[in-house]
N, C-alpha and C positions, 0 to 999 in steps of 0.2 A: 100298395099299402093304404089303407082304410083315414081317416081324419085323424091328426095330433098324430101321426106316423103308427098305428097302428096295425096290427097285422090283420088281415080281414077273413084270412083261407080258413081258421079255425072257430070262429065265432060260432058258424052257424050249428058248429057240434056241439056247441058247451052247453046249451040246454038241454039236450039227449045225455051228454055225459055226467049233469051234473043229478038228473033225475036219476041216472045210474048207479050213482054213487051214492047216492041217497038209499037206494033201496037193498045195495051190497053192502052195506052198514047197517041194514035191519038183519042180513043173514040171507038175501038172496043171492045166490051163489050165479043165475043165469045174469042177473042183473052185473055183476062183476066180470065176467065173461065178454058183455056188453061192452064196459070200461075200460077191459085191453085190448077188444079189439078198436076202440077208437083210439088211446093213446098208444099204444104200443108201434104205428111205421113210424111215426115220429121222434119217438122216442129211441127204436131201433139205428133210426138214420142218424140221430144226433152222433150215437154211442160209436159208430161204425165212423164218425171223424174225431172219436177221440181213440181208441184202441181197436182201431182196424178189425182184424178177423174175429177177434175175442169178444164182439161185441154181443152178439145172441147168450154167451156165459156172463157176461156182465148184467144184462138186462135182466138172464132168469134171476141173477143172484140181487138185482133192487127188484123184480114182483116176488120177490119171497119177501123181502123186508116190506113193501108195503100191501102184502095180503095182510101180512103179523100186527100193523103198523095202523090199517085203517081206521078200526074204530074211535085214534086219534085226532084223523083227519077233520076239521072244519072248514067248511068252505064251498065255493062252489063250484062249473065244472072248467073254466078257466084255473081256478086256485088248486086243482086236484091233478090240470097237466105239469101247472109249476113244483105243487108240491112233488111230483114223480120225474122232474128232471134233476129237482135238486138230491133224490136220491138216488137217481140215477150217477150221476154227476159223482159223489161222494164214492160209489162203488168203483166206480169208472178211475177215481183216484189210485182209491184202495189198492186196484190192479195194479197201476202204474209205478206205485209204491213198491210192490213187491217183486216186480220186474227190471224194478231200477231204470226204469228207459222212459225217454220221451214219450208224450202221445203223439203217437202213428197216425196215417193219414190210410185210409185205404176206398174205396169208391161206394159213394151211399147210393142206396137202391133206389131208383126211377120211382119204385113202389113209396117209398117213406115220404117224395115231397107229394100232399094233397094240390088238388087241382088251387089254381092260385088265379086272383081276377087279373083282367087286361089292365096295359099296361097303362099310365096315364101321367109320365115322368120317368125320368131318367131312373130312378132308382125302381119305380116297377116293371122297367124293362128289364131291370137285373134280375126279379124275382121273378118274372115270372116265366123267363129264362132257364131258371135254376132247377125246371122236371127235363134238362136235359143233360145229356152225359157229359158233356163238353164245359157247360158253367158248373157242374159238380167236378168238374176235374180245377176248375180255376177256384174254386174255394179251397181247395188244400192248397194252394199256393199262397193264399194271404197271411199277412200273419197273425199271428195268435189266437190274439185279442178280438184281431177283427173277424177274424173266421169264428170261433166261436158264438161271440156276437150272433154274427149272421143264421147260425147253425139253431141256435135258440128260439132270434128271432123266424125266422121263415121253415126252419123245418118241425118243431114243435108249436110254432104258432105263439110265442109267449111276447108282453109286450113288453115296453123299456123298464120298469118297475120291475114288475115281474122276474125277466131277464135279468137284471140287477143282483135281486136277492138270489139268485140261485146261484150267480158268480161271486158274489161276496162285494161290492164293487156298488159305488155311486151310479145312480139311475145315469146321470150326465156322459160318467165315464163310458157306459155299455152304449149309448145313445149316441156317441162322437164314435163309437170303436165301431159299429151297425154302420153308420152314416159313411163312412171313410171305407169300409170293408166293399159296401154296395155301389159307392159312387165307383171304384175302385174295379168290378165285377161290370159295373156298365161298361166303361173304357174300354177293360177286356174285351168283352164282346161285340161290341163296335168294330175293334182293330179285327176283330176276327172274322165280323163280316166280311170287310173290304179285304181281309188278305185268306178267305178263303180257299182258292184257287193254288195259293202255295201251301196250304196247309193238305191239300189234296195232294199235294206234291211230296208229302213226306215234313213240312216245315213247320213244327209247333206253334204253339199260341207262348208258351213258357216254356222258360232252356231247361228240359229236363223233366221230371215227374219226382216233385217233393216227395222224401220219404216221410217226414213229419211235417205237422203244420207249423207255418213258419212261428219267428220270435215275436215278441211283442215290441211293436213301433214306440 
């Protein structure tokens, strides 16, 4: 994570993106094309730990709302991934509403987290961990709050503010929920270094494979 804890993997896109979006707002439709191909693995990987398989139908159904939605939009290309999480996010409800069920946990793609800098602390050894299957299999284990957290922060790239408004949720709360979720993911992976050899054995990192993401602490 980059100074003041923010996240650094997405930075260097938001000037490419936010010229994107600039120009998808004049009616360049290639420029928009541009726009999901940057937001959209992230975006996809968020939605894929909140409603598992249904998550490709959730996505198309927020890039319909925000094709319809853009000319809206102000901001730049940081404020244009949070504004498409929180729409994401709100669809991603909707689902969940109508299915009457918990959000699902199912396995996000290698592809959705971007490459992420070396580690330089306990907590970017969590992240930058997290392009493997194994820490993506230990964030559906956390709970709730903190998985989400985490999911916002490092797989959409979004920072604590940010993050915040798109859960509804004090900068502070998502920032202690992050913090605790990743120190938490460190641990994890530590213990799983050293007990590798049993885990080759057949013996998990965690009793079981969470079907939802856990409660909130």
């Amino acid at each position: 994570m980059g100074q003041g804890g923010e996240p650094r993997r997405a930075h260097a896109y938001d000037g490419e993106l936010g010229a994107a979006v600039a120009r998808a707002q004049a009616g360049d439709e290639a420029a928009f094309a541009v726009a999901y191909r940057i937001v959209q693995p992230g975006l996809l990987g968020y939605l894929r730990g909140i409603v598992g398989e249904e998550a490709e139908d959730v996505a198309s159904d927020a890039w319909l709302e925000i094709a319809r939605d853009l000319g809206r939009f102000r901001g730049d290309g940081a404020g244009f991934r949070g504004w498409t999480a929180t729409i994401a996010r709100h669809r991603a409800l909707d689902h969940l509403r109508r299915l009457r069920v918990r959000p699902r946990s199912a396995a996000l793609e290698q592809d959705a987290v971007l490459d992420l800098p070396g580690p330089h602390s306990t907590h970017d050894l969590a992240l930058e961990s997290l392009s493997t299957a194994q820490a993506l299999e230990l964030v559906r284990g956390l709970p709730r709050d903190q998985a989400e957290a985490v999911l916002l922060r490092v797989v959409i790239g979004l920072d604590g503010p940010a993050a915040a408004r798109v859960l509804g949720k004090r900068p502070g709360a998502v920032r202690t929920a992050a913090h605790r979720g990743l120190k938490r993911l460190a641990g994890q992976l530590g213990a799983a270094g050293e007990g590798g050899a049993r885990e080759r054995g057949g013996e998990g990192v965690t009793d079981g494979a969470p079907g939802t993401l856990g409660e909130s602490t």
